[in-house]
Backbone as a printed PyTorch tensor [residue, N CA C, xyz], in Angstrom:
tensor([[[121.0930, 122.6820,  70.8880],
         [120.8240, 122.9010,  72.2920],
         [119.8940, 121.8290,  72.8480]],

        [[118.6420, 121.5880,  72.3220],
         [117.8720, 120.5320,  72.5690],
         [118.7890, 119.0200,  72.7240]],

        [[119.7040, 118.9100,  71.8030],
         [120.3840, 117.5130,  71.6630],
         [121.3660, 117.7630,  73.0520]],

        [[121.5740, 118.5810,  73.2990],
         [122.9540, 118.8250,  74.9360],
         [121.5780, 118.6590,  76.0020]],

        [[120.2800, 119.8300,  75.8500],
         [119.6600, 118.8940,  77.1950],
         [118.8030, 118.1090,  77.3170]],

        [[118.6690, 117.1050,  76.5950],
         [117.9880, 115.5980,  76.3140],
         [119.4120, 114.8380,  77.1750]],

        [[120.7100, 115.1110,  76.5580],
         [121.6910, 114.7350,  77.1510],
         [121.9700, 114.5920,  78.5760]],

        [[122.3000, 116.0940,  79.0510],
         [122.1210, 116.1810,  80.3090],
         [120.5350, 115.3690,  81.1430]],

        [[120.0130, 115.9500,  80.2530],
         [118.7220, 115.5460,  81.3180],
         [119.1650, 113.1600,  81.8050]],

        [[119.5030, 112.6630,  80.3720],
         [119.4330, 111.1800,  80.7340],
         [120.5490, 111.2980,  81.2690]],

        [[121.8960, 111.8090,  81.5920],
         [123.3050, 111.8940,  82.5950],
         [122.5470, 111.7550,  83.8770]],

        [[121.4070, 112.8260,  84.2270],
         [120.7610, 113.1020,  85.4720],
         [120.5160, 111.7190,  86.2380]],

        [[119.4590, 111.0000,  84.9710],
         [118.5740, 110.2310,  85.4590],
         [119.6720, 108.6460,  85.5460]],

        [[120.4480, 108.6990,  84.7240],
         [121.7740, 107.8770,  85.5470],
         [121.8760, 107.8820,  86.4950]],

        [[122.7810, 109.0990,  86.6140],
         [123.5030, 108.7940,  87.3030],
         [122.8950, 108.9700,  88.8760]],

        [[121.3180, 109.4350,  88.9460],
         [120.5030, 109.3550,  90.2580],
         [119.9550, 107.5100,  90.0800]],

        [[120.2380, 106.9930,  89.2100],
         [119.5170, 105.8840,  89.2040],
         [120.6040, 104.8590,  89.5020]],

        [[121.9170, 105.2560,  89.9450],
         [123.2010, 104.2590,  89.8770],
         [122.9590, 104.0230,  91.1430]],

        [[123.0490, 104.7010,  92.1380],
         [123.1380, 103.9220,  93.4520],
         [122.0450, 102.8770,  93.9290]],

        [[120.9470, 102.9570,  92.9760],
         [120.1140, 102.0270,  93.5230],
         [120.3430, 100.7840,  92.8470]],

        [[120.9560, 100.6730,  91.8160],
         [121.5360,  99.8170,  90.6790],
         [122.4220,  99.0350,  91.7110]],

        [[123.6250, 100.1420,  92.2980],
         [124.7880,  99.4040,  92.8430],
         [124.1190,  98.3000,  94.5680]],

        [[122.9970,  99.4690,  94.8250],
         [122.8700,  98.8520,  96.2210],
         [121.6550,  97.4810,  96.1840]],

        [[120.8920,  97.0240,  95.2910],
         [120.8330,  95.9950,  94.4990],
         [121.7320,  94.9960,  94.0760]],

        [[122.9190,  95.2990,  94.1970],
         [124.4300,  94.4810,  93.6480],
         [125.4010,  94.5370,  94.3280]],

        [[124.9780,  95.0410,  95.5490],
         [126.5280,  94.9760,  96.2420],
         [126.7780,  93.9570,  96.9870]],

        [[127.6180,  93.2940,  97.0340],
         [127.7890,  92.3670,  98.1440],
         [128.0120,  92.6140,  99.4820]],

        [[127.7790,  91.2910, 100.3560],
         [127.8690,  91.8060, 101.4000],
         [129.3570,  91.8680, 102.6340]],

        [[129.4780,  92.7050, 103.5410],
         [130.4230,  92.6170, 104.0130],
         [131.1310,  91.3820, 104.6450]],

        [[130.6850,  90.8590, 105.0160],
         [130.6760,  89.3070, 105.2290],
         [131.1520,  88.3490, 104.4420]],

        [[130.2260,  87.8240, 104.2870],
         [129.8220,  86.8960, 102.8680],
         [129.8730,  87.3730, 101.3730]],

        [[130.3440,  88.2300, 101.0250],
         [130.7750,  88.8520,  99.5210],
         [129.5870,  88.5960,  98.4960]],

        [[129.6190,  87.9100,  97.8220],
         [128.5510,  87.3530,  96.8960],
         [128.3310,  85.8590,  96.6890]],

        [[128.1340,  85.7270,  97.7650],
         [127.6870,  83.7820,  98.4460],
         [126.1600,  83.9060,  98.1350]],

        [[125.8270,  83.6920,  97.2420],
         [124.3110,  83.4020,  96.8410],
         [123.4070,  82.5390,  98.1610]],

        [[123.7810,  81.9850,  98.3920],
         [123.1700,  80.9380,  99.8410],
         [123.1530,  81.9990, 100.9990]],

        [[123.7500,  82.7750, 101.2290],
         [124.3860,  83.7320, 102.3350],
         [123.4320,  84.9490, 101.8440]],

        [[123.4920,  85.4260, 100.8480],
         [122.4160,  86.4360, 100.5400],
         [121.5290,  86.4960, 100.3550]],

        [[120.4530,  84.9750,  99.9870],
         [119.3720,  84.7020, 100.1260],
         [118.8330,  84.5790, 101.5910]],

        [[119.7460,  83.9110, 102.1540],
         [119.4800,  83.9740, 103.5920],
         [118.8400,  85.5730, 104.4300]],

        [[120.2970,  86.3330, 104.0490],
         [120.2070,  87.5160, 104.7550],
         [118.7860,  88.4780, 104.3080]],

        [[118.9850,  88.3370, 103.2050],
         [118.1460,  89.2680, 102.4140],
         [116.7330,  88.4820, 103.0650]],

        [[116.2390,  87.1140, 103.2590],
         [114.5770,  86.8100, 103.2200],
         [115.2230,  87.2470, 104.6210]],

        [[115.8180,  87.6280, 106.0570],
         [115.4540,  87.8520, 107.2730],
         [115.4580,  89.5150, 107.0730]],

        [[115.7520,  89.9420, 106.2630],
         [115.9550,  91.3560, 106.2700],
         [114.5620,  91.9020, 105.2410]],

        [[113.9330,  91.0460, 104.5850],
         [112.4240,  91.2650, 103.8370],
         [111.4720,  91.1450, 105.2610]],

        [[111.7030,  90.1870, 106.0350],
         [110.7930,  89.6690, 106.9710],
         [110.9550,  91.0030, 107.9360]],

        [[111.6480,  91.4330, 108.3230],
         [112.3160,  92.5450, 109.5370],
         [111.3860,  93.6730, 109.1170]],

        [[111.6660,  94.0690, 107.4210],
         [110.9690,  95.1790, 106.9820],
         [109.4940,  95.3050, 106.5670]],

        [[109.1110,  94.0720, 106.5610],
         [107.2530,  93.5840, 106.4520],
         [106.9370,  94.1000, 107.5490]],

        [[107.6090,  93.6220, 109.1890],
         [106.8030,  93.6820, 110.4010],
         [107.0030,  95.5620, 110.5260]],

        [[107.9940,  95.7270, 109.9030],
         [108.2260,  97.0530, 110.7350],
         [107.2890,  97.9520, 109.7670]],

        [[106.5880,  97.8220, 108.8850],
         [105.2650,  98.4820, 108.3900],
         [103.8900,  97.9730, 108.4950]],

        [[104.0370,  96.9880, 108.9490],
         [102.7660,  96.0450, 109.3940],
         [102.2930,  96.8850, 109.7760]],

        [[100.6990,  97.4330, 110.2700],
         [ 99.7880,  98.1880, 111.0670],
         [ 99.3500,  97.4240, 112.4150]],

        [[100.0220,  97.0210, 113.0150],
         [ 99.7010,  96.3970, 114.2060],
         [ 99.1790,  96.9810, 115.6620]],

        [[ 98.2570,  96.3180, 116.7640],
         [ 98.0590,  97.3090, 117.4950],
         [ 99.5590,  96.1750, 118.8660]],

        [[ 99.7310,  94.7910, 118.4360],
         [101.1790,  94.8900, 119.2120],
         [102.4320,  95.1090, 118.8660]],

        [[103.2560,  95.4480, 119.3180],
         [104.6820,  95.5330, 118.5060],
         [105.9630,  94.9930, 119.4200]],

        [[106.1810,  93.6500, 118.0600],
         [107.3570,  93.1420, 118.8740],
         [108.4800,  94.1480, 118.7100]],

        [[109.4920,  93.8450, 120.3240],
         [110.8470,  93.9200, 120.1890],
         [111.4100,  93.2710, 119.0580]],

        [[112.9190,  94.5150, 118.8420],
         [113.7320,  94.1350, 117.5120],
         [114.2810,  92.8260, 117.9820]],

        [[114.3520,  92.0450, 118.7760],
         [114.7320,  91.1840, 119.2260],
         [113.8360,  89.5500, 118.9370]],

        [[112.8060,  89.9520, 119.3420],
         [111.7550,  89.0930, 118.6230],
         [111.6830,  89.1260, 117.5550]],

        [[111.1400,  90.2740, 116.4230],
         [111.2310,  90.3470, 115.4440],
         [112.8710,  89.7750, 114.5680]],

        [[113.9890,  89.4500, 114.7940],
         [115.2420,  89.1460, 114.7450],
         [114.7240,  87.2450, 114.6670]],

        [[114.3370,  87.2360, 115.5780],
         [114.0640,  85.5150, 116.1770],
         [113.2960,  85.0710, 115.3600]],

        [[112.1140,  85.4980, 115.4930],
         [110.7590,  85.6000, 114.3120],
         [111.3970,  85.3780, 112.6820]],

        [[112.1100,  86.3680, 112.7110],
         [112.8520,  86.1870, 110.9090],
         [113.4200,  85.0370, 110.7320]],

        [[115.0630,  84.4510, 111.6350],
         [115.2760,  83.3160, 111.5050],
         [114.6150,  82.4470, 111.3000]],

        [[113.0430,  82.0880, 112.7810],
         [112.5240,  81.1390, 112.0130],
         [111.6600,  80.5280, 110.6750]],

        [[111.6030,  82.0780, 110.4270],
         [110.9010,  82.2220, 109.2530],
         [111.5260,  81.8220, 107.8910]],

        [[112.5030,  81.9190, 107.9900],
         [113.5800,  81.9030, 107.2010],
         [114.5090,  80.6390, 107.0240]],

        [[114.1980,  79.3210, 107.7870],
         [114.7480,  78.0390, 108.2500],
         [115.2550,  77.5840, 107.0620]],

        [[114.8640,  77.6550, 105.7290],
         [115.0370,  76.6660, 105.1410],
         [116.6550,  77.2870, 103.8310]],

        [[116.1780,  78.8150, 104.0740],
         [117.2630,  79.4810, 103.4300],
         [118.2280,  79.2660, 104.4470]],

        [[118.2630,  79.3490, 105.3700],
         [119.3230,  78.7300, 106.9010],
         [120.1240,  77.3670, 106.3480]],

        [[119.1390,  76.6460, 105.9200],
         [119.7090,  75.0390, 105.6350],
         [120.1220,  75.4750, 104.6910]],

        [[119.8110,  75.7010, 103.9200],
         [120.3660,  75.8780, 102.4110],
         [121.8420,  76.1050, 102.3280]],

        [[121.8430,  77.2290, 102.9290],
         [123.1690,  78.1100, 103.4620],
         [124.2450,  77.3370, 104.3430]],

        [[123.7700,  76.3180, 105.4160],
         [124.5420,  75.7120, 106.1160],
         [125.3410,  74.0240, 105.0830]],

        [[123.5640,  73.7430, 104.4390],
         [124.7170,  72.9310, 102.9550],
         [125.6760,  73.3430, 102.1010]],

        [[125.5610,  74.3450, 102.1630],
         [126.4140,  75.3690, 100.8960],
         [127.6780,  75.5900, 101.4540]],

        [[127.9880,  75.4580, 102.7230],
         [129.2980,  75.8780, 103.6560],
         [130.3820,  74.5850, 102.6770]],

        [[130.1350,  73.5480, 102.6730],
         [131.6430,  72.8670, 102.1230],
         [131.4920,  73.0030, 100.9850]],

        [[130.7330,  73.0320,  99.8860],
         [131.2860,  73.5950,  98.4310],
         [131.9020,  74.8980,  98.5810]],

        [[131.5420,  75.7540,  99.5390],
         [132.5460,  76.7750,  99.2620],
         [133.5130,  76.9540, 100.3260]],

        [[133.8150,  75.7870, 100.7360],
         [134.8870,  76.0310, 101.6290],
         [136.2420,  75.6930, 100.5690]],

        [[137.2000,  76.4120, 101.4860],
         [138.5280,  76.6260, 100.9740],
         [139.5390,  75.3500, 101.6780]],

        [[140.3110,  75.1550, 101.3010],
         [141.4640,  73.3940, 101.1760],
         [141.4090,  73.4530, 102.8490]],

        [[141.9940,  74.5270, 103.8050],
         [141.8070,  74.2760, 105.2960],
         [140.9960,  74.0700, 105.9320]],

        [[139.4760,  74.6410, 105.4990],
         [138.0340,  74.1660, 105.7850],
         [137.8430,  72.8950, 105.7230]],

        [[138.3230,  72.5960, 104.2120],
         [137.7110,  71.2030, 103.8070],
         [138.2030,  70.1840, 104.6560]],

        [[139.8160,  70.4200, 105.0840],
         [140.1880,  69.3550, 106.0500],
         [139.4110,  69.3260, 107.4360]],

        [[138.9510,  70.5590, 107.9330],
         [138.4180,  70.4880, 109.5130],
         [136.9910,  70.3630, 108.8620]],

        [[136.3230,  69.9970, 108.2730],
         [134.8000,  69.6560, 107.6270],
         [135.4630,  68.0410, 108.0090]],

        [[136.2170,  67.5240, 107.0450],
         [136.4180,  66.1340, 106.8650],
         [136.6000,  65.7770, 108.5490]],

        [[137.4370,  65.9750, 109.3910],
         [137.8270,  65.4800, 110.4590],
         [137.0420,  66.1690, 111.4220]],

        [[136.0470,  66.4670, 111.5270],
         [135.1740,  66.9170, 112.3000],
         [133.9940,  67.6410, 112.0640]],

        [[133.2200,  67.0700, 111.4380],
         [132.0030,  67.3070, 110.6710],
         [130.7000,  68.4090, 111.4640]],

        [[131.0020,  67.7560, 112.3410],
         [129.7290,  68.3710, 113.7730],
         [130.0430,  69.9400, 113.7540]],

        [[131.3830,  70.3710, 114.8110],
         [132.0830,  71.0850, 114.6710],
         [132.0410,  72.0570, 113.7730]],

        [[132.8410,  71.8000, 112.3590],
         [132.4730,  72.9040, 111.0650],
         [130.7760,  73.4200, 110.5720]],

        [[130.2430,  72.1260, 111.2850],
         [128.7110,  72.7190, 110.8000],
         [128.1200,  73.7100, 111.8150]],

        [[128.9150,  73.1190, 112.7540],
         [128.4110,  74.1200, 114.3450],
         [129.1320,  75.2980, 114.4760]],

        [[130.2800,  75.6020, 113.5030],
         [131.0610,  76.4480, 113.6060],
         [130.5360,  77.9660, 112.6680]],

        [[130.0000,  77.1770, 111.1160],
         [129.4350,  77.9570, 110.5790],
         [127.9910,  78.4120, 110.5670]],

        [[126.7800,  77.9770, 111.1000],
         [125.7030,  77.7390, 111.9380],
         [126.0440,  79.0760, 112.8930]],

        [[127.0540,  78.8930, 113.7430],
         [126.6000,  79.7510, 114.7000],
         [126.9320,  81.4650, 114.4870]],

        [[128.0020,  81.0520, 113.6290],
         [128.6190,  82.2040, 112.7840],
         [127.4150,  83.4340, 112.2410]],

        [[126.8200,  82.2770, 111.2980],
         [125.7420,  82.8390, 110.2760],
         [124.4980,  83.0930, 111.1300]],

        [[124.3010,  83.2140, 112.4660],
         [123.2770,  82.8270, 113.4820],
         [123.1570,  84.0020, 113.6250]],

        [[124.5230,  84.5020, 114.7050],
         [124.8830,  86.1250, 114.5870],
         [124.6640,  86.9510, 113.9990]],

        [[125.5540,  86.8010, 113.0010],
         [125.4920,  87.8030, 111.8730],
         [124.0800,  88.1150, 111.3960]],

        [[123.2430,  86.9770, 110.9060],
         [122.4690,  87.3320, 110.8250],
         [121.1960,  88.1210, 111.5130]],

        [[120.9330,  87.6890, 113.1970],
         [120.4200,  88.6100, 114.1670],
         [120.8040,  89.5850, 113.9710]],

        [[122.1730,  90.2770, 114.1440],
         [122.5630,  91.2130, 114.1380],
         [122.3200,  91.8130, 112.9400]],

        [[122.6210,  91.5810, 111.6610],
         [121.8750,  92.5720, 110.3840],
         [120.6480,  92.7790, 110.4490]],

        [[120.0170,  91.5640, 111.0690],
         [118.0740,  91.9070, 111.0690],
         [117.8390,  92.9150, 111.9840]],

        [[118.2840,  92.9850, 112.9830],
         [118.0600,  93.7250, 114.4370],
         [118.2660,  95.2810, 113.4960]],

        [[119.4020,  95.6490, 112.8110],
         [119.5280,  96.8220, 112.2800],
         [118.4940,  97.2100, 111.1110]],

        [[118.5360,  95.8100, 110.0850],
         [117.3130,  96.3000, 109.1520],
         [115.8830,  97.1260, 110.2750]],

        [[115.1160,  95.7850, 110.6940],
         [114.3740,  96.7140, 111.7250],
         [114.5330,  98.1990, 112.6550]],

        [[115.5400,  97.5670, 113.2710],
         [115.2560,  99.3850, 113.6880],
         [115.4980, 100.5860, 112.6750]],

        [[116.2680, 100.1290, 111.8690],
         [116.4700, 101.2210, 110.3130],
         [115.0070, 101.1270, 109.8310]],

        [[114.1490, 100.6290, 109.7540],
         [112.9510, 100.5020, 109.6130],
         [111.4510, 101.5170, 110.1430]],

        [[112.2680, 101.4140, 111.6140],
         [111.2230, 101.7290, 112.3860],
         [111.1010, 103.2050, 113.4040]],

        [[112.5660, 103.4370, 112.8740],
         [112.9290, 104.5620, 113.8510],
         [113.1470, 105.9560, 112.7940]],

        [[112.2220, 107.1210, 113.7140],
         [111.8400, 108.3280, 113.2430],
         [112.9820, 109.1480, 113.8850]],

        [[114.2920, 109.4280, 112.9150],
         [114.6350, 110.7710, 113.8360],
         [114.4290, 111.8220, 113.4760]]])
């Protein structure tokens, strides 16, 4: 009996300990598992969740706080915007080659979005009591 609930008991602690395992590892909807792309997201989405426990007596808008992260975050930005033609795919690579500006401005503004927009949610997921 002891050997069944030692058993059960570590099944428990699994299988309560899997989703934090998986949500640690999941990729993202977007960007799948683009290491450049998830470093990115993830330091504006650390930065989002610092301010939104900060003890402050001002408090920026999720909007600022969004802006604030990007720039905070510039260099994982570059990183991410070098990383666009190694992982681009044979049709990329041709509109990279024949228009360089363009594909960088294309994915730049892409990842600009997206990213505001995930920070804007980390924060208010952050900050809001219902």
């Amino acid at each position: 009996m002891a050997m069944t609930l030692s058993n059960v008991v570590l099944g428990a602690v699994v299988a309560l300990a899997a989703p934090c395992a998986l949500a640690a590892t999941s990729s993202d909807p977007l960007y799948g598992e683009d290491a450049q792309a998830l470093a990115l997201l993830q330091c504006q989405a650390d930065y989002a969740e610092r301010y939104a426990k900060a003890v402050t007596a001002q408090r920026a808008t999720a909007t600022e706080v969004a802006t604030a992260a990007h720039a905070s975050c510039a260099a994982q930005f570059e990183a991410f915007v070098r990383s666009r033609l190694t992982a681009a795919g044979d049709a990329e690579r041709a509109q990279a080659m024949f228009s360089p500006a363009a594909f960088v401005e294309h994915h730049s503004q892409r990842m600009r979005d997206y990213a505001h927009a995930r920070t804007l949610d980390v924060y208010l997921r952050s900050t809001a009591t219902f």
